[in-house]
C-alpha positions as CSV (number, residue, x, y, z in Angstrom):
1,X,-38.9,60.2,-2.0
2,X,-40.1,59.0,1.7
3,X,-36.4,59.3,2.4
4,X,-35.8,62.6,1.6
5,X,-39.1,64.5,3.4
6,X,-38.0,62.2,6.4
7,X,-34.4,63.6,6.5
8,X,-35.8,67.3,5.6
9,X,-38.3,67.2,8.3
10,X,-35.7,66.7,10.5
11,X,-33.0,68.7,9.1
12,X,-34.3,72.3,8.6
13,X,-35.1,73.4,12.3
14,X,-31.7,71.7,13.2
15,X,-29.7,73.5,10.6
16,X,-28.9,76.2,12.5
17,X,-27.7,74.6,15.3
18,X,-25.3,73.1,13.4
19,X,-24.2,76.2,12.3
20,X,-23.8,77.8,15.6
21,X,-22.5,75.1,17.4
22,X,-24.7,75.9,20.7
23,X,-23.7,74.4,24.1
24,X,-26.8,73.4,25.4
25,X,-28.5,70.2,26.8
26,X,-31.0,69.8,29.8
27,X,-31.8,67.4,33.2
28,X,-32.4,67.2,37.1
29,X,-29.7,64.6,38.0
30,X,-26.7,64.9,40.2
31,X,-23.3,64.1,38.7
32,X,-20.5,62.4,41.1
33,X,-17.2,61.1,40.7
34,X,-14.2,60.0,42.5
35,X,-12.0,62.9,44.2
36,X,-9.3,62.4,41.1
37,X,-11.8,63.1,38.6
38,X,-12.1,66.3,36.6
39,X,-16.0,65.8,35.0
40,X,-17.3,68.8,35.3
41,X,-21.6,68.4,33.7
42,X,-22.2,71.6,31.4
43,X,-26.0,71.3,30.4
44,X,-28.8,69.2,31.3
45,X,-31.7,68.5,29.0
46,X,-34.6,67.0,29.8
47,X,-38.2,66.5,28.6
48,X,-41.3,66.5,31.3
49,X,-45.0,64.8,30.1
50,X,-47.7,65.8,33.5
51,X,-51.1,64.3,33.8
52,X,-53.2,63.6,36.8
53,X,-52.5,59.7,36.2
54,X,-48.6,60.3,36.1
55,X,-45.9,62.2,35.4
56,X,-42.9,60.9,33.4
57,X,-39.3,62.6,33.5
58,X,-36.8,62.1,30.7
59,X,-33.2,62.9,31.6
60,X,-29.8,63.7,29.7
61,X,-26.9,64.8,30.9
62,X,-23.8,67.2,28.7
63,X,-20.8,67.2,30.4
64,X,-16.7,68.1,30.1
65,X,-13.6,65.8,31.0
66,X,-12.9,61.9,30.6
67,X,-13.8,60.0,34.3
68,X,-12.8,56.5,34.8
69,X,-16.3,56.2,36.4
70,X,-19.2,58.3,37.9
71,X,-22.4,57.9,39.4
72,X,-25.6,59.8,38.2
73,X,-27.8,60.2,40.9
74,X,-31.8,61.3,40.9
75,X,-34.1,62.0,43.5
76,X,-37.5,60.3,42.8
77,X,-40.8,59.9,44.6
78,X,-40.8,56.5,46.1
79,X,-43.1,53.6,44.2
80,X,-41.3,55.7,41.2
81,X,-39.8,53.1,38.3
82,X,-36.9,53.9,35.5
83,X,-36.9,52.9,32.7
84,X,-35.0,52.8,29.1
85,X,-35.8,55.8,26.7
86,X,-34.7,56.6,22.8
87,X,-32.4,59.3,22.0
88,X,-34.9,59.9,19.3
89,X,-37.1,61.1,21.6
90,X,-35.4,64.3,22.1
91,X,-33.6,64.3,18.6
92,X,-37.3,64.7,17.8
93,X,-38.3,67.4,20.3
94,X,-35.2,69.2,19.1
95,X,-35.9,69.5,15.8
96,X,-39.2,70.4,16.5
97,X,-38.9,73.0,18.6
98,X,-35.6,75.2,17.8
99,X,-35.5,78.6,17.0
100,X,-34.9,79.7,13.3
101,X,-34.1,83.5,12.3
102,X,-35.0,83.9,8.6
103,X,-33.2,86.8,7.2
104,X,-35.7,89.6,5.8
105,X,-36.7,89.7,1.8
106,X,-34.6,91.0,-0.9
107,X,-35.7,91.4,-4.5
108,X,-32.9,91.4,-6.5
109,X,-33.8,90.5,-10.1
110,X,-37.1,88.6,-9.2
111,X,-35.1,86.6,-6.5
112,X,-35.7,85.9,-3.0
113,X,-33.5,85.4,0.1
114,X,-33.4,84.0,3.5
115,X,-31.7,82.5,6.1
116,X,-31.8,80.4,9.2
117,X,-30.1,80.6,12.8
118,X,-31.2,79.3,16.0
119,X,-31.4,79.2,19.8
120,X,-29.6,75.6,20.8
121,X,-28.7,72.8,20.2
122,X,-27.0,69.9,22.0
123,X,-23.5,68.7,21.9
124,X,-21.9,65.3,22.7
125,X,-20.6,64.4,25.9
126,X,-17.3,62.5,26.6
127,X,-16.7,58.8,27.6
128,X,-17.0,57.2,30.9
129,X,-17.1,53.9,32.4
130,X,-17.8,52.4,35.9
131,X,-17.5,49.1,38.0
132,X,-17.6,47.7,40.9
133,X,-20.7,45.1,42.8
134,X,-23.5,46.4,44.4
135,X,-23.5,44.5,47.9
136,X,-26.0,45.3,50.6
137,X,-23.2,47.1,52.5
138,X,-25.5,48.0,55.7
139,X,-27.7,50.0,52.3
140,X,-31.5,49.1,51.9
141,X,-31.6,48.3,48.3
142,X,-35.2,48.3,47.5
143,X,-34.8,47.7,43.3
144,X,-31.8,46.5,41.6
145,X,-32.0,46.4,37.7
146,X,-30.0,47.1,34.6
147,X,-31.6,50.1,32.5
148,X,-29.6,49.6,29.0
149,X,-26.1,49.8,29.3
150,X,-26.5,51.6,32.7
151,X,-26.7,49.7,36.4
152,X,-29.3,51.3,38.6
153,X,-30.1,50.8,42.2
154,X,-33.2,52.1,43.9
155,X,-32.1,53.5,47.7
156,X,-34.9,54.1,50.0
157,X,-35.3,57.2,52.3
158,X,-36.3,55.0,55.1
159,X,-32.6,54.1,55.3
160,X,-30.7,56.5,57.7
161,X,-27.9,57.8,55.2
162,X,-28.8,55.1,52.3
163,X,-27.2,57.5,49.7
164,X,-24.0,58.7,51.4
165,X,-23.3,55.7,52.3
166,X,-23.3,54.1,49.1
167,X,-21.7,56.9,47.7
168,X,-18.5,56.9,50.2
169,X,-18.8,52.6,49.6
170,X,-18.3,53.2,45.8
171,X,-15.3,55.9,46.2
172,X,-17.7,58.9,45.1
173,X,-16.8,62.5,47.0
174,X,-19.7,63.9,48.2
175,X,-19.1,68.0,47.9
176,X,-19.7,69.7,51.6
177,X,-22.3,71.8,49.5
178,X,-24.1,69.4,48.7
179,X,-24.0,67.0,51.9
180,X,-27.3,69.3,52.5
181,X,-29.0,69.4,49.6
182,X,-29.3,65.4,50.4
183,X,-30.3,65.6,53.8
184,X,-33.2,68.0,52.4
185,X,-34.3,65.4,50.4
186,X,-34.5,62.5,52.6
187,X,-36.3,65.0,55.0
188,X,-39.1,65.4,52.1
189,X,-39.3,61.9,51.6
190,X,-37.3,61.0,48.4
191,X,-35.7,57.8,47.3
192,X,-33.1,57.9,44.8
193,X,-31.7,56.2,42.0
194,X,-28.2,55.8,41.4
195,X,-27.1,55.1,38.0
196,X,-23.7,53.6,36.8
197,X,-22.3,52.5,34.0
198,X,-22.1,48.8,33.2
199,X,-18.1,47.9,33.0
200,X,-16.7,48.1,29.8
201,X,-19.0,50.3,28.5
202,X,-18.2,53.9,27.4
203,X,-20.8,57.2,26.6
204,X,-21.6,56.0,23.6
205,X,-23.3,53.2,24.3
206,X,-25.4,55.4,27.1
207,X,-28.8,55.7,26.2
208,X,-31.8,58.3,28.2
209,X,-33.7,57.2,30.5
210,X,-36.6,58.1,31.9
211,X,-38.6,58.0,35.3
212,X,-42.4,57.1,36.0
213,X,-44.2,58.6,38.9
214,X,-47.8,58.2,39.6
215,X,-49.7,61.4,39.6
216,X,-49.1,64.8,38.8
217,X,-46.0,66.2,40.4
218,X,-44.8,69.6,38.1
219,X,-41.7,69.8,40.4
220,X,-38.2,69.4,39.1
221,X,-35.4,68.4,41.8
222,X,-32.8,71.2,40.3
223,X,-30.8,71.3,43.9
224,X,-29.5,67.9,42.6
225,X,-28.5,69.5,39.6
226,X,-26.0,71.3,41.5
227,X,-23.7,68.3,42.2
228,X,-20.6,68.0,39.2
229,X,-21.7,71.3,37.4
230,X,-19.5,74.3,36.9
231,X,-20.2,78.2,37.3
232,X,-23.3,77.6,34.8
233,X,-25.6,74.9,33.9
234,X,-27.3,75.5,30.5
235,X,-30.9,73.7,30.7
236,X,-33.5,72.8,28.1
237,X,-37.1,71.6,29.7
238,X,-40.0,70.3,26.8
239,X,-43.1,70.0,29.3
240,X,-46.0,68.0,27.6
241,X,-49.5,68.3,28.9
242,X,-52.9,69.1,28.2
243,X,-52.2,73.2,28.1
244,X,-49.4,76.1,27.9
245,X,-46.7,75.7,31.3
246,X,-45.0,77.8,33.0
247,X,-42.4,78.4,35.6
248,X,-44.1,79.7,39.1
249,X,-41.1,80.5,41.2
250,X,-38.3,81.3,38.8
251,X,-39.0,84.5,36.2
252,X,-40.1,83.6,33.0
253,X,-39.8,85.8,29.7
254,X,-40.4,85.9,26.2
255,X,-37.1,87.2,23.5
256,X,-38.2,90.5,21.9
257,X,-38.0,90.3,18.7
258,X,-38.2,94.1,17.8
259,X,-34.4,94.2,18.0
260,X,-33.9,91.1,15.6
261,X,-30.9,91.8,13.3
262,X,-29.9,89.6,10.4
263,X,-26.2,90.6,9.6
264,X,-25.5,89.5,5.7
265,X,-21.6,89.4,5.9
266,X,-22.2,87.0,8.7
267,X,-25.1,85.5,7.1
268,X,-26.4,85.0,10.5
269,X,-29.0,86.9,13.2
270,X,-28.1,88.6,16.6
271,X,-30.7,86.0,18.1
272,X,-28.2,84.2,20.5
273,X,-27.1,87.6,21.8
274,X,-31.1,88.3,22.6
275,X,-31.4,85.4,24.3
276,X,-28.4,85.7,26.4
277,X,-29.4,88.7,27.3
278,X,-33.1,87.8,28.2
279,X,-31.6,84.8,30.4
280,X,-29.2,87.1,32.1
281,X,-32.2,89.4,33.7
282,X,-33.1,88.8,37.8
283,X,-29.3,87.7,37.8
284,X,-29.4,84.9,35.5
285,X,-32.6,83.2,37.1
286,X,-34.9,83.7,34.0
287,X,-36.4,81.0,32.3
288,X,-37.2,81.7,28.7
289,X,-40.1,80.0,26.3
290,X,-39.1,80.3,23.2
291,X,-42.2,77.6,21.7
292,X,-45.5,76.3,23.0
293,X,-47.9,75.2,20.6
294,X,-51.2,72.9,21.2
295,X,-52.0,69.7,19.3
296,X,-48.4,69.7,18.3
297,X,-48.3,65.8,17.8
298,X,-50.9,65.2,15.3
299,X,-51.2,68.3,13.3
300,X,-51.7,67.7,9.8
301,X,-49.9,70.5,8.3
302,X,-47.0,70.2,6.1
303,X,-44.4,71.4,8.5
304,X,-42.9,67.7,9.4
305,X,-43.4,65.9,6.0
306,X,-45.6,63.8,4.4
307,X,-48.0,61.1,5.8
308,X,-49.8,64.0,8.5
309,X,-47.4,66.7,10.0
310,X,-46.9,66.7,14.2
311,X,-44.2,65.9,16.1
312,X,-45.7,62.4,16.9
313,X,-45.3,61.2,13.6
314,X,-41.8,62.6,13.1
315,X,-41.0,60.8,16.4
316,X,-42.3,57.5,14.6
317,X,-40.8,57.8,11.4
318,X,-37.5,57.5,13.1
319,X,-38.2,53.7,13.1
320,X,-36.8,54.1,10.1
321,X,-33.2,53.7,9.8
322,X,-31.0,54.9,7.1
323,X,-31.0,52.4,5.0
324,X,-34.6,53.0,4.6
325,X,-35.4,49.6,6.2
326,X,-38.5,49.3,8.8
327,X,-40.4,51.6,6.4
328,X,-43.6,48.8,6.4
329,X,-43.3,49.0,10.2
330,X,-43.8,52.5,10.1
331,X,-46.5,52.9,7.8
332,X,-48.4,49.8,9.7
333,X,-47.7,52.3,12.9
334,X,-49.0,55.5,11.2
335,X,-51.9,54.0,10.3
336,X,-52.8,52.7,13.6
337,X,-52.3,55.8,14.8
338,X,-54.4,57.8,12.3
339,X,-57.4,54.9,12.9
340,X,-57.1,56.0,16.7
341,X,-59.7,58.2,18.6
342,X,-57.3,61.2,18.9
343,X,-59.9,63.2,21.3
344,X,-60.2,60.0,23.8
345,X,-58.4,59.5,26.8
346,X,-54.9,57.6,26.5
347,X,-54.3,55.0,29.6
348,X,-52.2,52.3,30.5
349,X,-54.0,49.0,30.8
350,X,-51.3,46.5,31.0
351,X,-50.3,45.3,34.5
352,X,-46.8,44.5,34.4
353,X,-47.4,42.4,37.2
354,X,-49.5,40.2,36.0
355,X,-48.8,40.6,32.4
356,X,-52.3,41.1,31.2
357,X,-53.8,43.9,28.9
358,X,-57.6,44.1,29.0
359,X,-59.3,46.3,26.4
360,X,-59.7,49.6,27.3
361,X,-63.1,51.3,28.1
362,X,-64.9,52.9,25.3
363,X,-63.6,56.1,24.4
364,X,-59.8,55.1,26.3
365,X,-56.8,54.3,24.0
366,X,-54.5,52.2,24.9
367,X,-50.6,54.0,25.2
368,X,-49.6,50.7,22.9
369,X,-51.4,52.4,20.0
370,X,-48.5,55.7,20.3
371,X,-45.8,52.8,20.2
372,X,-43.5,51.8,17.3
373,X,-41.2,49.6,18.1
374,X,-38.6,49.9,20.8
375,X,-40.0,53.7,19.9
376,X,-41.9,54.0,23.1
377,X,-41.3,57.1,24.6
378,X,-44.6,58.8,23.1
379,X,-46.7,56.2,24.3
380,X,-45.5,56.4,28.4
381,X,-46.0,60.8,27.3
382,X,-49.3,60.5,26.6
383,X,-50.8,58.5,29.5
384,X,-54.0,60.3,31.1
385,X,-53.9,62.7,28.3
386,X,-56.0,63.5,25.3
387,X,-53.6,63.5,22.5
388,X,-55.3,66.4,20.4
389,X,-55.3,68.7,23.7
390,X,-51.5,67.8,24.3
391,X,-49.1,70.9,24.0
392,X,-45.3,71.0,23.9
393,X,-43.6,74.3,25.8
394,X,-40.2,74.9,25.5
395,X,-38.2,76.4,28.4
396,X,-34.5,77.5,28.3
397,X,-32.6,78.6,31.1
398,X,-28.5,79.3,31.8
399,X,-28.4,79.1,35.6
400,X,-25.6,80.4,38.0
401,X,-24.9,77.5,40.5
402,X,-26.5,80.1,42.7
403,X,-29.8,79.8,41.6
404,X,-29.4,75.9,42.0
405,X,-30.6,76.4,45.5
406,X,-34.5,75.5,45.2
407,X,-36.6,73.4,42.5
408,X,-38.4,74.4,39.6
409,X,-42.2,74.5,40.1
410,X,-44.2,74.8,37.3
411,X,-47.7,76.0,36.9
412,X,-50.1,77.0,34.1
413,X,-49.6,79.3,32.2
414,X,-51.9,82.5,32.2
415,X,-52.1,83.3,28.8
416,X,-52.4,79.9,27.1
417,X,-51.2,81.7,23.7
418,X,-48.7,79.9,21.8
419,X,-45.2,80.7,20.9
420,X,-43.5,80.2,17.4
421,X,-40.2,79.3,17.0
422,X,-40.1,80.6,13.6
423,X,-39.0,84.2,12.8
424,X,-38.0,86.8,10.7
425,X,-35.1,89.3,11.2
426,X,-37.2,92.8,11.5
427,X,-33.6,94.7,10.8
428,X,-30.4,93.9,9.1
429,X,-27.1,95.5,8.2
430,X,-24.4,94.3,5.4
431,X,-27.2,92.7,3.8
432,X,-28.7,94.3,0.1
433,X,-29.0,93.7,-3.1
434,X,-25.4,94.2,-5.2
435,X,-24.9,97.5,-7.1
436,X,-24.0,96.4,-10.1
437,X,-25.6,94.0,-12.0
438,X,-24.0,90.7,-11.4
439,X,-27.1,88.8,-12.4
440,X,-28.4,86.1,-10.0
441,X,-25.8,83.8,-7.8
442,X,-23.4,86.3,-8.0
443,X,-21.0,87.6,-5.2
444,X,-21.0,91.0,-5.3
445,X,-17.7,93.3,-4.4
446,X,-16.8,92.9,-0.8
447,X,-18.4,89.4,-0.6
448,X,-22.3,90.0,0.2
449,X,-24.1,88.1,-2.6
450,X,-27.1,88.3,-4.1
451,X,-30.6,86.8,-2.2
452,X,-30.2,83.3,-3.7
453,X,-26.4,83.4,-2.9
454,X,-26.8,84.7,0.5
455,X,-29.3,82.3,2.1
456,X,-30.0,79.6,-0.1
457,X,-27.0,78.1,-0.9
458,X,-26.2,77.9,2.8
459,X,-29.4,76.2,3.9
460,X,-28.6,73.5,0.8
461,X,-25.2,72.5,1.9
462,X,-26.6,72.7,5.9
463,X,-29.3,70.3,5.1
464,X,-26.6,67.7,3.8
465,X,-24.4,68.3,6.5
466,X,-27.7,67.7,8.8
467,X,-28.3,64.6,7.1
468,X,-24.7,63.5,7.5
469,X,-25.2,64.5,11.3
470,X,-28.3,62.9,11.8
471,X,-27.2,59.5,10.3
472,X,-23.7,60.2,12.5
473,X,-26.6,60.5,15.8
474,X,-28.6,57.0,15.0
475,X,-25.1,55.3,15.1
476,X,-24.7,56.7,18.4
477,X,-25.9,58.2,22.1
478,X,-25.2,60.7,24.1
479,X,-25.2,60.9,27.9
480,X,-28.5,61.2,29.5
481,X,-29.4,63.2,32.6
């Protein structure tokens, strides 16, 4: 039975992405390749936690064509560290978070009907692979490590040219457009870290990453973004901290709902049209929110299944692979979660450098206790924050590669009111009960069924195909950015 509420948590919000086949994805990373290269990166995604202590920065990349090699480049504060993230992580955040359109109710014969749709979702990207040695090369390395199956190299701004040079060394083409977004850069005082693939091995083995800055910085680097990308860059941003975000110098809006149509011959809702439309406003620089909710990780309703609802447990329960095996580890992971103070202060009290872990203070939790496994991306998330005054905001954007000429700042967000993700269709056309009495599960003439037929049905066969897909995902990454 665990196995089933596990896979449904999961399944429902991501049905309709399934169904619409959405191209988006989300990050703040540069893409470059060599000059015979046709990689073009379609979407970032990428998740954000801020607290005074830290901020972390979780980064995947969606992108089009079949390189030989390419580098992923990211502008970072220096003393900043990378490290290797889960694709569960934002498998998790996805599901969570997604828009679903339910159509409106019918009462045909005692029967009910409904049906889902939603905003996104995020496709795969294609294969890639690099080589090559990382000599000194006149270039101040200051960090050289493998992250998963990715190499990375930390290049310090203090270098005169550090990053074009290693660039031009490894056969990248630098763009003339962006030539100054990098000079910018070094000007403000960031390092970078460029990121290749190990040789021999290809997208799928590519797992996110994610980078580790000390203190708050609510800044995202999207003049990066701008190198590899086409004519649009769909973006996803899930900002964690303790209260509603915002963006401060990019518009931000809300989809109106009044307009929501559910069509029944299409079994489906004019949502994606409404948010296209939404994004398209101050010439396609609008950011939308389409879900902010506080204590979203440790809720217990019965939205994500059984054993206390939030997205922090359905993060944790994907220790359990789909075999049902690491089920014990779960539990004993659950539980130390639930014995945790959830009001106290999360912090880190390792020191990798000396490898010691004194106890925290009283009313501190130590991050370990938000860690399951090599399931460890909730625990860095949560670091200077209280975990019961922890919100997640979605933001969704589809920017012109003009409006890639500044960074995202973010800011609080005035209202503080929370956003669902879960709607009704307030209108609806092709979509009644059938004249004739057919009784229930029928098709009536001209192919609209009755309620059961008409949104039931679909959301039955969706949530196998979700499983299918899910069990497809944990066999598998995608490109991170």
């Amino acid at each position: 039975m665990h196995r089933f509420v596990k896979t449904l948590a999961i399944a429902t919000p991501l049905l309709s992405s399934a169904l619409l086949a959405s191209n988006s994805a989300d990050a703040c990373g540069g893409c470059f390749v060599p000059p015979s290269s046709s990689t073009v990166v379609s979407g970032h995604r990428m998740a954000i936690s801020i607290s005074a202590k830290q901020t972390v920065l979780w980064d995947q990349i969606q992108y089009q064509g079949n390189p030989e090699e390419f580098s992923w480049v990211l502008p970072i504060k220096p003393g900043a560290r990378i490290e290797e993230a889960s694709n569960a992580w934002f498998e998790t955040l996805e599901a969570a978070t997604a828009t679903v359109v339910q159509a409106p109710p019918l009462n045909c014969n005692g029967g009910g009907a409904f049906g889902c749709g939603s905003s996104s979702g995020f496709a795969g990207a294609a294969d890639s692979a690099g080589t090559g040695d990382y000599g000194n090369g006149g270039v101040t390395v200051v960090k050289q490590e493998t992250v998963g199956p990715y190499e990375s190299v930390t290049l310090s701004a203090q270098e005169p040219g550090a990053l074009t040079t290693w660039l031009d060394e490894h056969g990248y083409e630098i763009p003339d457009d962006i030539k100054p977004t990098i000079a910018a850069y070094v000007n403000d005082g960031f390092d970078f870290i460029a990121l290749r693939l190990i040789p021999g091995n290809g997208v799928n083995l590519m797992k996110p990453v994610r980078v580790i800055t000390d203190g708050a910085s609510p800044v995202l680097p999207l003049r990066m973004v701008a190198a590899g990308t086409g004519a649009f860059t769909s973006v996803i941003l899930y900002v964690l901290g303790e209260g509603r975000w915002t963006t401060e110098n990019f518009p931000a809006e809300e989809v109106s709902f009044k307009d929501l149509k559910w069509d029944g011959d299409a079994n489906d809702s004019n949502y994606a049209q409404l948010r296209k439309q939404t994004m398209e406003h101050a010439s396609g620089r609008t950011w939308i929110t389409s879900y902010a909710r506080a204590n979203a990780l440790f809720s217990y309703d019965d939205e994500f299944g059984e054993g206390g609802g939030g997205l922090g447990y359905a993060y944790l329960r994907q220790i359990i692979d789909d075999e049902g095996s690491n089920y014990d580890e779960y539990s004993a992971c659950q539980a130390q979660v639930q014995n945790a103070n959830t009001g106290g202060l999360v912090v880190s009290s390792c020191d990798p450098e000396a490898m010691e872990c004194p106890a925290p203070n009283p009313g501190e939790i130590d991050a370990s206790v938000y860690a399951c496994g090599e399931l460890t991306d909730l625990a860095a998330a949560l670091v200077g924050m209280h975990p019961n005054d922890v919100w997640i905001t979605r933001l969704e954007a589809n920017l012109p590669r003009p409006a890639l000429i500044e960074d995202l700042k973010l800011a609080a967000d005035a209202s503080q009111k929370p956003v669902e993700n879960f709607h009704e269709a307030v209108k609806s056309e092709n979509y009644e009960c059938p004249a004739s009495p057919l009784g229930p599960g029928s098709v009536a003439k001209g192919g609209k069924g009755t309620p059961s037929g008409n949104g039931t049905a679909v959301v039955l066969v969706g949530l196998g195909a979700i499983a299918a897909m899910l069990a497809a995902r944990r066999r598998r990454t995608f490109v991170s950015a």
